[in-house]
C-alpha positions as CSV (number, residue, x, y, z in Angstrom):
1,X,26.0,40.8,-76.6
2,X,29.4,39.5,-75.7
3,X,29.0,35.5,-74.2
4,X,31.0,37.1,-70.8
5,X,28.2,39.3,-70.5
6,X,25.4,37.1,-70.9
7,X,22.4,36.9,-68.6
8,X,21.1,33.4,-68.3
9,X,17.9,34.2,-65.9
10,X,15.7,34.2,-69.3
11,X,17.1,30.5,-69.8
12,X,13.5,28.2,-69.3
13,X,13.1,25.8,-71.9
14,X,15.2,23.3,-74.2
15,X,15.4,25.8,-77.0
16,X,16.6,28.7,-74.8
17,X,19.6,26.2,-74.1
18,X,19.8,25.8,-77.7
19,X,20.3,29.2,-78.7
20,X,22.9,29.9,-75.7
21,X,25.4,26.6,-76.8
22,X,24.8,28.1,-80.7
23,X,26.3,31.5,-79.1
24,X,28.8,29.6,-77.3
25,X,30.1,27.9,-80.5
26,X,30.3,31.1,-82.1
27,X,31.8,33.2,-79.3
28,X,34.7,29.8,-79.3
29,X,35.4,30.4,-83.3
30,X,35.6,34.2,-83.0
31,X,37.0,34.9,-79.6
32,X,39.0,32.0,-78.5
33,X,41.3,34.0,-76.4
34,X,38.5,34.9,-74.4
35,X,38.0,31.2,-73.1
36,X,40.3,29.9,-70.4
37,X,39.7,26.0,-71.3
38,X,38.8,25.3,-75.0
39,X,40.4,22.0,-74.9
40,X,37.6,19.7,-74.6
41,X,39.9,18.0,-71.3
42,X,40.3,21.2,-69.8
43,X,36.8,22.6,-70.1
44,X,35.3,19.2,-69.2
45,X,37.4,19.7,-66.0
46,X,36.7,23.3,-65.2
47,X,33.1,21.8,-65.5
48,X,33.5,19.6,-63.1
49,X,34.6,22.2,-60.5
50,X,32.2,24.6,-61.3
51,X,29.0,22.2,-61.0
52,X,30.9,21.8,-57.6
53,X,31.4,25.2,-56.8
54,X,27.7,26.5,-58.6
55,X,26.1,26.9,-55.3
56,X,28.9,29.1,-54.2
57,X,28.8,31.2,-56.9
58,X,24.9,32.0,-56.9
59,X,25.3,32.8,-53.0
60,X,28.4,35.4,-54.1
61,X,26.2,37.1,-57.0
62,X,22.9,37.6,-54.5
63,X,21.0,34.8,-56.6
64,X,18.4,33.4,-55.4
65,X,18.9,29.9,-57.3
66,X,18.5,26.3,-55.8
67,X,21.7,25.2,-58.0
68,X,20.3,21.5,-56.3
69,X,17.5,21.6,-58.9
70,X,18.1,21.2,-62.5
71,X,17.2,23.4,-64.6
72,X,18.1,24.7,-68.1
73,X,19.2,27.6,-66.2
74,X,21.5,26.2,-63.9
75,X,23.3,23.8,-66.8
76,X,23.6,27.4,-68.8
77,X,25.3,29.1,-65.5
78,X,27.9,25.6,-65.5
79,X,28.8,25.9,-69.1
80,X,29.1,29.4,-69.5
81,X,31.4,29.3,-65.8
82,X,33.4,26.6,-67.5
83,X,34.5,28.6,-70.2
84,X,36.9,30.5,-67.7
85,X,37.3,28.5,-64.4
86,X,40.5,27.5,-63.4
C-alpha cells in the first residue's frame, strides 16, 4: 500500500506508530518525489501547520476525531499530512 493511501484509523498503540514511521522511512528513500517537504526544515514546518489545521481536516473527511486528544492516531494523521502540506 502506497504511504498516500494509508489508513491510520487501525493506529492504537506505540508499535502501530512504529511500523507507520518504518513505512514512512521507506516510502522517503523510494519515492522522494512523492513528498512535498523532505527537508527536515520544511517538513518540521508543514508540521507545524498541519497540527494547526488537524481539526480542520478531520471535520472535511467526515471523521469523527477529537484531534484535542492525543493519540497515536492523531500524531500518525500529522506526520503523514506533513509529508505534503504546503
Amino acid at each position: 500500500m502506497q504511504i498516500s493511501m494509508m489508513d491510520t484509523s487501525h493506529i492504537h498503540t506505540r508499535q502501530d506508530f512504529v511500523v507507520l514511521l518504518q513505512a514512512m522511512h521507506r516510502d522517503l528513500q523510494c519515492n522522494p518525489s512523492d513528498w512535498g517537504n523532505t527537508a527536515l526544515l520544511d517538513f518540521l514546518e508543514a508540521l507545524i501547520r498541519y497540527a494547526e489545521d488537524i481539526p480542520h481536516y478531520y471535520r472535511n473527511t467526515g471523521q469523527a476525531v477529537n484531534a484535542d486528544n492525543a493519540s497515536w492516531r492523531v500524531f500518525a494523521d500529522m506526520l503523514l499530512g506533513a509529508r505534503i502540506y504546503e
